[in-house]
C-alpha positions as a printed Julia matrix, in Angstrom:
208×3 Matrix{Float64}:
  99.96   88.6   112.58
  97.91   87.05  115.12
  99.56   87.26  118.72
 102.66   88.58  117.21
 103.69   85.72  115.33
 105.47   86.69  111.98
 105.51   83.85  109.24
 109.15   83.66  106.88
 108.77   82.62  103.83
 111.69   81.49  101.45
 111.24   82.21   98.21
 112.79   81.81   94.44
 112.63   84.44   91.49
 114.31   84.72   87.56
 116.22   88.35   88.98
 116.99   91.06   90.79
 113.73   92.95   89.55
 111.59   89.51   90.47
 112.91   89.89   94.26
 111.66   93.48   94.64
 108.48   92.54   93.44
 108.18   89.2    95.44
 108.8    91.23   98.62
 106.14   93.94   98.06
 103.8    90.88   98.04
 104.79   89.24  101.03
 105.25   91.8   102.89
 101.8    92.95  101.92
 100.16   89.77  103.5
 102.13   90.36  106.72
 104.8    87.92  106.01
 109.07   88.34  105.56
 111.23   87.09  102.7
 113.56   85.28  105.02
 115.82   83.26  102.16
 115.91   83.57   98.73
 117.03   81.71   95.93
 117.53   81.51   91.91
 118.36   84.84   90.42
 119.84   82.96   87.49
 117.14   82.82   84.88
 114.57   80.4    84.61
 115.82   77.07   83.72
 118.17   76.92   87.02
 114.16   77.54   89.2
 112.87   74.68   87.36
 115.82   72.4    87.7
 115.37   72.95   91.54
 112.06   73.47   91.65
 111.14   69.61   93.35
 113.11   70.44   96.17
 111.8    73.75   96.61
 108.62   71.81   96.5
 110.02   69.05   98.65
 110.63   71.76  101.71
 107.14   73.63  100.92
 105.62   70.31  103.16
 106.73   72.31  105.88
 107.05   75.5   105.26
 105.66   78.53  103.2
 107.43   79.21   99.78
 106.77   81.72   96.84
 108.2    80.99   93.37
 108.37   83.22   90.51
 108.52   82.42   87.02
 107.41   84.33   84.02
 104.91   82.57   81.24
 107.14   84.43   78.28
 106.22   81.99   75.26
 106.88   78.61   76.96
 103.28   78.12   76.73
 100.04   79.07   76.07
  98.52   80.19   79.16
 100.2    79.81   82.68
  97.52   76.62   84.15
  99.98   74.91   81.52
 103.06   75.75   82.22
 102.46   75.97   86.13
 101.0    71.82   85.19
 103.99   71.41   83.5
 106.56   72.52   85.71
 104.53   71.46   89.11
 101.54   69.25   88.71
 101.79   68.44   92.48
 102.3    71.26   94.87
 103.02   71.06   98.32
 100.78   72.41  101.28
 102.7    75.15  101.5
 103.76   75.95   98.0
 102.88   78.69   95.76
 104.31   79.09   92.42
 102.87   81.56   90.4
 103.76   82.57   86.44
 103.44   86.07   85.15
 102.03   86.76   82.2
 104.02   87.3    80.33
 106.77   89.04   82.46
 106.94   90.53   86.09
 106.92   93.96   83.66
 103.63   93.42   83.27
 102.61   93.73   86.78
 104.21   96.76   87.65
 102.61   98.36   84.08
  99.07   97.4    85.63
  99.32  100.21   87.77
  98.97  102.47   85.18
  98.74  105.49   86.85
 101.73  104.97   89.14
 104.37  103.94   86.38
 103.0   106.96   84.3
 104.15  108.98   86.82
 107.56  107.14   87.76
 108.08  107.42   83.69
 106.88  110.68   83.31
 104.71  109.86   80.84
 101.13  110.33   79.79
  98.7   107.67   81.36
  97.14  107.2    77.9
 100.42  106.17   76.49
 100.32  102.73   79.49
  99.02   99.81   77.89
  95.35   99.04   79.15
  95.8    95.51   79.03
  99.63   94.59   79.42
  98.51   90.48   79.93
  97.85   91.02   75.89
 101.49   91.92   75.09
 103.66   89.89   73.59
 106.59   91.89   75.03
 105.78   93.66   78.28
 109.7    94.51   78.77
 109.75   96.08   75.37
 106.88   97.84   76.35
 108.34   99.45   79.21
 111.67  100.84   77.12
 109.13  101.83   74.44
 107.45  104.03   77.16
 110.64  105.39   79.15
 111.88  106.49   75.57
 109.05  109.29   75.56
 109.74  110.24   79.05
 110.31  113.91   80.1
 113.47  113.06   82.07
 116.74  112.75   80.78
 117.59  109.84   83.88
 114.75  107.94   82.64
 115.53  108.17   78.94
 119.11  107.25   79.57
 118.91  104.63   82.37
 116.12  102.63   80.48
 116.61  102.74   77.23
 119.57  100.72   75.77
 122.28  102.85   73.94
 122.33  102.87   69.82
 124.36  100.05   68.77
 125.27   99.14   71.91
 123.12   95.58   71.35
 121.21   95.64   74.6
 117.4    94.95   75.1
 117.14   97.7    78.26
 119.36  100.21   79.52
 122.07   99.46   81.8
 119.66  101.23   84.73
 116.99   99.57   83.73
 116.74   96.72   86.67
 117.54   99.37   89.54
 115.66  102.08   87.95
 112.41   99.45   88.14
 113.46   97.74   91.39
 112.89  101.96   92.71
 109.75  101.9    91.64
 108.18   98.34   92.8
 109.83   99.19   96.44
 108.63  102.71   96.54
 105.8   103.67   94.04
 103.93  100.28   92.72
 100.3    99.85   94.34
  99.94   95.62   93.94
  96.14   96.6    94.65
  95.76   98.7    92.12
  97.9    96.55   89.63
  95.57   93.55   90.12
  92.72   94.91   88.58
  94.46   95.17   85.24
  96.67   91.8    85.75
  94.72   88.44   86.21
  98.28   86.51   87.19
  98.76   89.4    89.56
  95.64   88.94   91.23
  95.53   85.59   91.55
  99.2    85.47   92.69
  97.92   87.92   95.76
  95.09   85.77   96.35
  98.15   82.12   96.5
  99.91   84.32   98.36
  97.6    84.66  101.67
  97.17   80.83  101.89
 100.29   78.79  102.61
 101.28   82.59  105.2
  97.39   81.38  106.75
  97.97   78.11  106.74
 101.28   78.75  108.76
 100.05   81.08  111.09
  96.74   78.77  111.99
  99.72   75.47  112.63
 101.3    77.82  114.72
  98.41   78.11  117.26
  97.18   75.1   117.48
């Protein structure tokens, strides 16, 4: 940062796995998650989503919130939720989950998985179930941890595996390449891109 100036930035996710990813990113740009917020789903960032706005005149804020099937395409439900962001706001919606991200680095979640590269989606924007996706793939893995921490248990009435959020959170702190991701995830990319501004922005009020 320039002249040793560090921006915080205080952000809001859905969960536990939205936070790991959310702090790749800003860290990436340079920046620090200094508060964070939500964790409880989706409705309860929208409810308080004007007053995360409201303090976003001031300071830099990232929110999280996936597209699932509340809309089309996410210019809708991002002109839905917030047709007028602050200066400092940046509120970006994965398509159609955060899972999708992290499976756009094909490669890298192949070998996290231990799985073949040709069984990774090409395209994981197109799924209609990128979480499904993932427990679909960690049910061919080669290890036994993976298989058992991902997958949910035979009649136990679970979607994932009751590892499945740290066993992920493991790989988007130590394995995930946002970078590489991007080029397979347009929400991803553009969400990097949002990122850098209001963390600019900050950093250029700072010095003058």
């Amino acid at each position: 940062m320039k002249d040793g100036y560090t921006v915080s930035v205080s952000g809001a996710v859905e969960g536990d796995l939205d936070e790991a990813v959310l702090r790749r990113l800003v860290e990436e740009k340079g920046a620090i998650l200094d508060r964070l917020y939500g964790k409880q789903g989706k409705q309860h960032i929208e409810k308080r989503l004007g007053g995360y706005n409201q303090a976003a005149h001031r300071f830099p804020w990232v929110v999280f919130r996936d597209l699932d099937h509340d809309a089309d395409c996410a210019p809708s439900l991002k002109a839905r939720c917030l047709p007028n962001p602050a200066r400092y706001m940046c509120f970006r919606i994965a398509v159609r989950t955060i899972e999708s991200w992290l499976l756009a680095d094909r490669e890298s979640i192949a070998g996290f998985l231990r799985v073949a590269v040709s069984r990774v989606p090409s395209f994981p924007e197109t799924l209609d179930d990128p979480k499904y996706a993932m427990v679909e793939l960690a049910r061919h893995s080669r290890l036994r941890d993976i298989r058992e921490g991902v997958v949910p248990r035979p009649g136990s009435g679970r979607k994932v595996g009751t590892l499945y959020t740290s066993q992920l959170i493991e790989f988007a702190q130590t394995k995930w390449e946002p970078e590489t991701a991007a080029q397979r995830s347009d929400s991803l990319r553009r969400c990097r891109e949002r990122i850098h501004e209001p963390v600019k922005s900050q950093i250029d009020k700072s010095s003058s």
